[in-house]
N, C-alpha and C positions, 0 to 999 in steps of 0.2 A: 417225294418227287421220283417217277420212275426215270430209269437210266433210259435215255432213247442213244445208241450207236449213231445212228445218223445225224446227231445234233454234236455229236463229240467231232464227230470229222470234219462235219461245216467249220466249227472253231479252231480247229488246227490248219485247214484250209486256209482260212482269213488270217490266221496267224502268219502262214508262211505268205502269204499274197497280200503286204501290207497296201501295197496300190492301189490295191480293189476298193475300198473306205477310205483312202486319203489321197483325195486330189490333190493336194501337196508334195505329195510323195517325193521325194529326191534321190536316186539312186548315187551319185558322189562316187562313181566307182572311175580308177584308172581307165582307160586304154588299151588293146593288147593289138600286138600286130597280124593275130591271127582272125581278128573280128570281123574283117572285113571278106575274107571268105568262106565262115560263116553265114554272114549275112547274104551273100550273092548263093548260097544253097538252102535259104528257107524257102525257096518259090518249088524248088522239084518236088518229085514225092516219094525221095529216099528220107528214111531216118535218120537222121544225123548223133553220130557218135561220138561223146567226149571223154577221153581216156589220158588217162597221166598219173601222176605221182597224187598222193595225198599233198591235200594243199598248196596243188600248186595254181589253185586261180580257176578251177573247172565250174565251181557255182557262182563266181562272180562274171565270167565269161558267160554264164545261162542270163543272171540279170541284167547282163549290159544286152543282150539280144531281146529281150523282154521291155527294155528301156526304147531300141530302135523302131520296135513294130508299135509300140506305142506311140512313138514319135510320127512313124508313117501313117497313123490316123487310126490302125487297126483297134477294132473294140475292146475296153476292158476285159467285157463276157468272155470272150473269146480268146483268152490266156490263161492256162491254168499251169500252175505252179506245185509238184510235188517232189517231197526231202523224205526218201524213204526210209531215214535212219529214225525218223518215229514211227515206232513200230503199231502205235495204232491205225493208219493210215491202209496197214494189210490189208486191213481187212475188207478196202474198196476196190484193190487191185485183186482179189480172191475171186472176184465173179465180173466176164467180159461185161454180159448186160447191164450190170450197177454201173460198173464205172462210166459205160455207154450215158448211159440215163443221168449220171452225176455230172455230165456235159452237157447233159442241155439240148433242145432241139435249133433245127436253122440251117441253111444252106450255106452258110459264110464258112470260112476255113478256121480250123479251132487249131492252136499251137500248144501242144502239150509237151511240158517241161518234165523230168521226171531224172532228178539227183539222186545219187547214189543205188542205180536199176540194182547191183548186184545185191543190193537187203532182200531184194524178190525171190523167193523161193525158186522160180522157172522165168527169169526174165526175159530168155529168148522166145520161149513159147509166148508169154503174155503178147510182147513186142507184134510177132509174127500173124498173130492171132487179130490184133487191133490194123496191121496194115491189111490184112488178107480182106478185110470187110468193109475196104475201098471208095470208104467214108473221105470227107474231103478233113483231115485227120493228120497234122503236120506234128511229128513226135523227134523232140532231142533228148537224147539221154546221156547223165554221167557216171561213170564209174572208176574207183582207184587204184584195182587191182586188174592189171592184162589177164591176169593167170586165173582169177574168179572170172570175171566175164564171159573166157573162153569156155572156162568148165559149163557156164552154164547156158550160153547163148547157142555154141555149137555151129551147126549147119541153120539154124533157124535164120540167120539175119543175110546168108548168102545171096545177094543179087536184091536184097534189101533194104540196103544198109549203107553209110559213107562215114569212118570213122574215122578221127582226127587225132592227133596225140599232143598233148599240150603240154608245153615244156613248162621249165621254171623262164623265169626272165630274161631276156636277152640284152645284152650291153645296152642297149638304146632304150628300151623297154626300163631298164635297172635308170637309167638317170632323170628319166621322167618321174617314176616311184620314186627316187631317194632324193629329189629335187629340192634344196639347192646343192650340187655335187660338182664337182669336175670330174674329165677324163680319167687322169690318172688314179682320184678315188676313188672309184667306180671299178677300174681295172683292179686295184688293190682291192678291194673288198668282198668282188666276187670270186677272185682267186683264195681270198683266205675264207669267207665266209658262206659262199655258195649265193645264188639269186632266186630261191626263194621269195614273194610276194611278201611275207609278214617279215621275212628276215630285214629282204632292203628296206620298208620303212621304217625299222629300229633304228633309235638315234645313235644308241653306245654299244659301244663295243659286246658289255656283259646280256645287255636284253638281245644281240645278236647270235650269242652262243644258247642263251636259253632257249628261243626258238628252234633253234636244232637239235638241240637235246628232246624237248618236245616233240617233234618231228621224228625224231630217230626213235625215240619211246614209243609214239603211236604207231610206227611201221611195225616194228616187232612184235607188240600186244596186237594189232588189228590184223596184220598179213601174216606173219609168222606163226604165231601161236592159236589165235582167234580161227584163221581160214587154213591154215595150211598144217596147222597143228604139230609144228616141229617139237620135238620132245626134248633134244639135246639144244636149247640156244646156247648158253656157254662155245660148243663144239663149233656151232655156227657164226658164231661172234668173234671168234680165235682164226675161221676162215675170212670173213670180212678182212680184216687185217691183215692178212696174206695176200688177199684183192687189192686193198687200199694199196700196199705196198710196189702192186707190179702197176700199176695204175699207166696206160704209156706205152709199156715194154710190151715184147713177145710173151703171150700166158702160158708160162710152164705149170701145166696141171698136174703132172706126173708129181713136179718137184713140193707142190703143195700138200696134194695125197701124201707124200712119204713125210713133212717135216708135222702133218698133223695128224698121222698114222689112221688114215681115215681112207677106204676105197675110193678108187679113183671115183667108180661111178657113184658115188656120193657127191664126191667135187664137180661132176659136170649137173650134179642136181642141183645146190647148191646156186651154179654159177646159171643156169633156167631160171630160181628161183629170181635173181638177178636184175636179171633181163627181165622178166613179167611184173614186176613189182616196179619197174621203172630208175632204177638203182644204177644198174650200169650198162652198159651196149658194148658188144663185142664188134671188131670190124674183120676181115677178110684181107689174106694177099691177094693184090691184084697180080695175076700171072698171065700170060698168053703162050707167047714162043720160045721163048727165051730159058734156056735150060736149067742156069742155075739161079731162078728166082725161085722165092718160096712157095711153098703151093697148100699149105696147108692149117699151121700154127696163128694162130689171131692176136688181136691184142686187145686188150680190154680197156675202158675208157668210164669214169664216173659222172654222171649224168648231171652232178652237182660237187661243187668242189670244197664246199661248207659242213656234206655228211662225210666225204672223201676224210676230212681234215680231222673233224670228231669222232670216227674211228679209230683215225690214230693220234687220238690225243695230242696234238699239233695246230696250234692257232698260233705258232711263232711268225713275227712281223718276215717280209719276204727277204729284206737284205740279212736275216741269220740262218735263213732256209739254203737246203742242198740241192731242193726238189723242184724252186719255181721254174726249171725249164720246162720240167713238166706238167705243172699245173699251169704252166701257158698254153703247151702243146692239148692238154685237156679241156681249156677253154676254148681256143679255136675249134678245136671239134664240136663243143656243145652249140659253138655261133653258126657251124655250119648248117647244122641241126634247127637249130630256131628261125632260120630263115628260107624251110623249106616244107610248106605249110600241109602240100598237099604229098608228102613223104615219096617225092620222083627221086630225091638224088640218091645215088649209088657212091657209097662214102668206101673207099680201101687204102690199105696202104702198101707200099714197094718195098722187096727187101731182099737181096740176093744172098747164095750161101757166102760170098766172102763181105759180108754186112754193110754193103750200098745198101744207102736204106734213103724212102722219100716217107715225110709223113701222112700223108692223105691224096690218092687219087680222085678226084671225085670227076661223077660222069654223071651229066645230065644235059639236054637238050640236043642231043648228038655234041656236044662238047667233052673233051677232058683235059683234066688242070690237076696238075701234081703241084702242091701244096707242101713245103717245107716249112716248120714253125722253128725258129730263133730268140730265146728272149732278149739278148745283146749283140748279137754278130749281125753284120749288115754283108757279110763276105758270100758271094754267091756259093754255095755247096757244088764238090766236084761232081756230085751223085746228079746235076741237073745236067750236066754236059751228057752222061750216058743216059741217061731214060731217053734224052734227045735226039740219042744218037740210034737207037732199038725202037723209039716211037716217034719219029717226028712229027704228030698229031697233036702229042702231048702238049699244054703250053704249061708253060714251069712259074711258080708265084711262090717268094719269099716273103714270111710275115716275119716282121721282128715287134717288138711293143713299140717303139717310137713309129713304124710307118703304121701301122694298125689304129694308132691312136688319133693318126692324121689323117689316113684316106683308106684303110683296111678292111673299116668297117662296111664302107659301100664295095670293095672287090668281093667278099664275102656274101 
């Protein structure tokens, strides 16, 4: 039998597009709170971008969209579904005209799925290439690394393109997946365990830590070493822990360079690599007038509190911990993060040279709210009287875990 390539694609096609042949088909996927504006941007005729961490829910967020427009009636035909991590698939993304023609002819609107774009040699060109020829040609794409995409999308998706970043789970989001759950476990488990999609459905404790250990495995091997080709991991794994550690505080980078005899400008590479890999986010003082506020020095913040934890080898229960006031103080941040879809809010925090300090400024809709996190103290902080007193714009919000637990979650 000769080899025909275009019969090998059809079957990998049908493979990933089980719908297509089973009208039964059941998708059985969660929920996410970002679906719904998603869906309110498949009508325009930007691309739509799906960007985040490794597994954090980016292809099952493409199936639940796929799930909707089938519900709205839209044709089978007219769905197509590509996982560019099967590498024989190239070979149809290699030439515009094929893959043109692998669509199919018809005036109706085709909605092309397309996971994991960065396997693509030039996926910003492809991208750019497929909108430029004004076809009626609705294109989402996913990818897991900020820092490949960038390298390869470039200027091609500028004024093209509507990118989203998709978190791990959010409180609300974590009780639905780990359902049946309380508050308080939920709060527990994401502080030690992180809200990961695969994590929260794990029933026990040990299948919770394996998924992140798997997690943290595939980031190294796929982003680290695979993409970015770090030569020294050990050197870079001895920095993580130095990270892990200031998690919260002011990021003395100076102090890292010296304690792991590595140039500075390594450490600020490092901490990019960070940030583009979805790892961790840096915020900003907020300053204005006021002469002895900070102006420069940041603080770093883990984007998950479950890699945070396996870094440094620390899954100890919260009442023998030293640290949960700031792995509260890191969870509020990540919830302010997860409920702000379309990335307007401007997240800083307050800190003067004699260390008033507020935890989170955040500014969004000509509003701003300085944000204090407490895990036990319910006692209003002196630092809210002066911001009020140099901003009186400002409105001031105490989270502790007991009010958070009750009504925190909707001030957030």
């Amino acid at each position: 039998m000769n080899y025909n390539p275009g019969n090998m694609i059809k079957e990998i096609f049908l493979l990933q597009n089980p719908w297509r042949e089973n009208s039964n088909y059941t998708f059985a996927l969660k929920k996410r709170n970002i679906l719904q504006a998603l869906v309110d941007n498949l009508e325009n005729e930007l691309i739509i971008g799906l960007t985040g961490s490794r597994q954090v829910g980016k292809s099952s967020l493409m199936e639940l969209l796929i799930e909707k427009l089938l519900s709205k009636g839209i044709s089978i035909g007219n769905i197509f579904y590509f996982n560019l991590d099967d590498l024989k698939l190239h070979e149809l993304f290699s030439s515009i005209p094929e893959f043109i023609q692998f669509l199919g002819s018809g005036q109706e609107r085709k909605y092309i799925f397309i996971d994991e774009i960065q396997r693509h040699p030039s996926p910003g060109l492809f991208l750019k290439e497929i909108f430029d020829l004004k076809r009626n040609i609705k294109i989402i794409f996913s990818g897991s690394s900020q820092l490949e995409i960038k390298a390869k999308t470039k200027e091609h998706l500028v004024g093209r393109s509507r990118i989203f970043i998709i978190n791990r789970l959010s409180f609300n989001e974590y009780l639905d997946f780990a359902a049946p759950i309380t508050l308080q476990e939920t709060l527990n488990n994401i502080l030690l365990y992180g809200s990961y999609p695969a994590v929260a459905k794990e029933n026990n404790i040990m299948g919770k830590k394996l998924r992140i250990k798997d997690i943290f495995q595939s980031y190294v091997q796929k982003d680290l070493i695979d993409f970015l080709d770090i030569k020294d991991i050990d050197k870079y794994n001895k920095f993580l822990v130095k990270a892990a550690m200031q998690a919260g505080n002011l990021l003395n980078i100076q102090s890292i360079a010296k304690e792991l005899s590595t140039p500075r400008s390594k450490i600020e590479e490092f901490l990019n690599i960070l940030e583009y890999t979805f790892i961790c986010k840096r915020i900003q003082p907020f300053h204005k007038n006021y002469n002895k506020e900070i102006r420069k020095t940041p603080k770093l913040y883990f984007l998950d509190m479950g890699l945070r934890n396996f870094i440094l080898n620390n899954f100890n229960s919260l009442d023998l911990r030293t640290d949960v006031g700031s792995l509260f103080e890191n969870f509020v941040f990540n919830e302010l993060l997860a409920n702000d879809n379309y990335s307007m809010k401007k997240i800083n925090f307050w800190r003067t040279t004699n260390k008033t300090e507020i935890d989170f400024i955040v500014q969004q809709q000509g509003q701003i709210k300085a944000i204090e996190v407490k895990w036990n103290s319910n006692r209003k902080p002196k630092s809210f009287q002066t911001i009020e007193t140099l901003y009186p714009e400002i409105e001031t919000m105490l989270i502790t875990k007991e009010n958070y637990l009750t009504e925190g979650q909707k001030q957030l």
